[in-house]
C-alpha positions as CSV (number, residue, x, y, z in Angstrom):
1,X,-56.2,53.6,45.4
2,X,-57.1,54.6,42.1
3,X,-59.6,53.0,39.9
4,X,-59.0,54.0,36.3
5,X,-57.7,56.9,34.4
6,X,-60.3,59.5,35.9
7,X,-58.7,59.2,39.5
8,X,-56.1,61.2,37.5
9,X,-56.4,64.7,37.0
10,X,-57.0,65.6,33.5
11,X,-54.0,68.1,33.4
12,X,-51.1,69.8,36.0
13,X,-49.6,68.1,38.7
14,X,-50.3,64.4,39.1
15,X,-51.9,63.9,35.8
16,X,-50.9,60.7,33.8
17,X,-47.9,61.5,32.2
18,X,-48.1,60.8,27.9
19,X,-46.2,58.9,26.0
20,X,-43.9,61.5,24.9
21,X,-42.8,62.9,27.3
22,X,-42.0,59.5,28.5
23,X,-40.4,58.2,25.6
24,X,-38.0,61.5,25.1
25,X,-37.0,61.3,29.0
26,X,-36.0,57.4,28.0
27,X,-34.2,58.8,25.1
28,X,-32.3,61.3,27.4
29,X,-31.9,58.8,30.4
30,X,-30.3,56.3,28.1
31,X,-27.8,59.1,26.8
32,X,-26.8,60.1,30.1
33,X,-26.0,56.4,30.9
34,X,-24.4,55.7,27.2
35,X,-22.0,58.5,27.2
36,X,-20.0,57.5,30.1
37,X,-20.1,54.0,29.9
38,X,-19.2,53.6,25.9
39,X,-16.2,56.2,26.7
40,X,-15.0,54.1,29.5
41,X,-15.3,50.9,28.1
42,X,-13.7,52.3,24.8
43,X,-10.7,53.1,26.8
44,X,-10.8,49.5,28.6
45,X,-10.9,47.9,24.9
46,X,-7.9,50.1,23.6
47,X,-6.3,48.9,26.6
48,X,-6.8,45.5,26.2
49,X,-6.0,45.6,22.7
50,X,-9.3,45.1,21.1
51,X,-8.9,44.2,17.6
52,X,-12.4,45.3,15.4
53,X,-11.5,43.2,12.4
54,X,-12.1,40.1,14.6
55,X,-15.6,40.8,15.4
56,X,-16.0,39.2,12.2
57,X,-14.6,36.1,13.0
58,X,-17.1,35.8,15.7
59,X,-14.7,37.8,18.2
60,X,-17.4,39.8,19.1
61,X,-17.7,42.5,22.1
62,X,-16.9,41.4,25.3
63,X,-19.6,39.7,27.3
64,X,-19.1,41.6,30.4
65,X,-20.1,44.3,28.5
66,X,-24.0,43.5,28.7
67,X,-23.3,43.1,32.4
68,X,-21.8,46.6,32.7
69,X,-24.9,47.8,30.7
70,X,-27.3,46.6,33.1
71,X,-25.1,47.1,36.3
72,X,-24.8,51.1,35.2
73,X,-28.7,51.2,33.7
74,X,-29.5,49.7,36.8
75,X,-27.9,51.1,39.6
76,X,-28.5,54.3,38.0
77,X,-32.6,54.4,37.5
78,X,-33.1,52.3,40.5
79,X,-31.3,55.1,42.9
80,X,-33.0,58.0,41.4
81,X,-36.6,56.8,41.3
82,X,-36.2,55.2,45.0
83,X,-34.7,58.5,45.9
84,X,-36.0,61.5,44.2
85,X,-39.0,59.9,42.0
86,X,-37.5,60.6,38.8
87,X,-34.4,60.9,37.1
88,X,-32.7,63.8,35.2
89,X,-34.1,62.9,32.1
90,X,-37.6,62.5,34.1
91,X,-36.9,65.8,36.1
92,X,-36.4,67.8,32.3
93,X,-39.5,66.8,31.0
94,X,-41.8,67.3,34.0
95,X,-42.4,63.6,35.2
96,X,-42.0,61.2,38.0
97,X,-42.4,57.4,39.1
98,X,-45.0,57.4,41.8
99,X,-46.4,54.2,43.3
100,X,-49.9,53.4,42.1
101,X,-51.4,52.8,45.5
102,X,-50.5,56.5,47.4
103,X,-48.5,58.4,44.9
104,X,-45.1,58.7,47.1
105,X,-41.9,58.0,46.0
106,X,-41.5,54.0,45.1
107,X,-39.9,51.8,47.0
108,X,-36.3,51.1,46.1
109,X,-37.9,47.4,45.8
110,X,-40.3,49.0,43.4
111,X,-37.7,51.1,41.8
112,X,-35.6,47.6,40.8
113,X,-38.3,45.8,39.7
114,X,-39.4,48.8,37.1
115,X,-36.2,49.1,35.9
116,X,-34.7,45.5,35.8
117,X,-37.5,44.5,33.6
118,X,-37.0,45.7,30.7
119,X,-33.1,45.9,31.4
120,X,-32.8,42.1,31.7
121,X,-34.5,41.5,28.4
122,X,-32.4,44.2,26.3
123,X,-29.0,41.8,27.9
124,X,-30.2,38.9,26.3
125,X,-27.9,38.8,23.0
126,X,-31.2,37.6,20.6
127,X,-32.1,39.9,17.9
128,X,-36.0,39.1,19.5
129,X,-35.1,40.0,22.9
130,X,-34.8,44.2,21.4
131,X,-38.9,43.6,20.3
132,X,-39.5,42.5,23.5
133,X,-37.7,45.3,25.4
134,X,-39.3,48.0,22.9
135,X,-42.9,46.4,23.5
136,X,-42.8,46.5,27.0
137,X,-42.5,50.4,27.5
138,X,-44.8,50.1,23.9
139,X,-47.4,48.7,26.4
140,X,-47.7,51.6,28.1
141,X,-49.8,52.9,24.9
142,X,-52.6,50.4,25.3
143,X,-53.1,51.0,29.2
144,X,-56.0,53.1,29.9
145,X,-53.3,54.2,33.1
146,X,-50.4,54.9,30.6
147,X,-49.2,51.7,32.8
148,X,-46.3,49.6,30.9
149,X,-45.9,45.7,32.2
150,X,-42.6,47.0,34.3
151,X,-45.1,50.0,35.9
152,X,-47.6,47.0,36.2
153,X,-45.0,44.8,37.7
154,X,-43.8,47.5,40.2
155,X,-47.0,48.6,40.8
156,X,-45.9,52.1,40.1
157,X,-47.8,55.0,37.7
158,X,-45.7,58.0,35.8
159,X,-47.4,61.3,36.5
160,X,-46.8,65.0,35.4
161,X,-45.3,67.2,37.9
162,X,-46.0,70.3,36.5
């Protein structure tokens, strides 16, 4: 089990990942989740005759819209870090989830925990909740570990891979 930072190689494989990389594979991640969803619920609220000029009127967005956020977000991080470590936007920048205690693959336990975090917070519909859901991967900056509270909670570590 590692004891601080210098159980980490310094560089290469299995060295703590930085913030960067993380923050840009988060970026990517989100996109790759984003994309599809907004075009399909786009089509779902032409369907159902979704009148913009309401929203004003406090005819906002849909509320199962925050639940198809998180159920998407999710479903999607949770399967590809339980599976594979990482997902794409993880696999393009050379980094992976690895559990803090032997460095495998997390639990998909693990995996949900990590994600569902910071995904709760972000479906709360409070203008706060969004400083919340940015400090908690912001975290990760004032970890010796590069260890966010959802890494902490998980009990999980982001290392390089290459």
């Amino acid at each position: 089990m590692p004891t601080g930072a210098d159980s980490f190689p310094a560089t290469g494989p299995n060295a703590l990942a930085k913030f960067g990389p993380r923050a840009i594979a988060r970026l990517l991640d989100v996109a790759l989740v984003a994309v599809p969803l907004l075009a399909g619920v786009s089509v779902v609220l032409v369907l159902g005759d979704y009148d913009p000029n309401r929203a004003s009127e406090g005819d906002a967005l849909p509320p199962w819209l925050a639940a198809a956020w998180f159920v998407t977000v999710f479903t999607y991080e949770t399967l590809a870090v339980a599976w594979k470590g990482r997902t794409l936007g993880k696999l393009a920048l050379g980094i992976r989830v690895a559990r803090f205690d032997n460095g495998r693959r997390p639990l998909w336990w693990q995996a949900g925990i990590r994600v569902a975090l910071p995904a709760v917070i972000a479906t709360i519909p409070h203008p706060l909740t969004q400083i919340v859901f940015i400090g908690i991967y912001f975290s990760s900056q004032f970890d010796p570990m590069g260890r966010g509270l959802h890494d902490k909670a998980a009990g999980t570590v982001v290392v390089t891979t290459r």
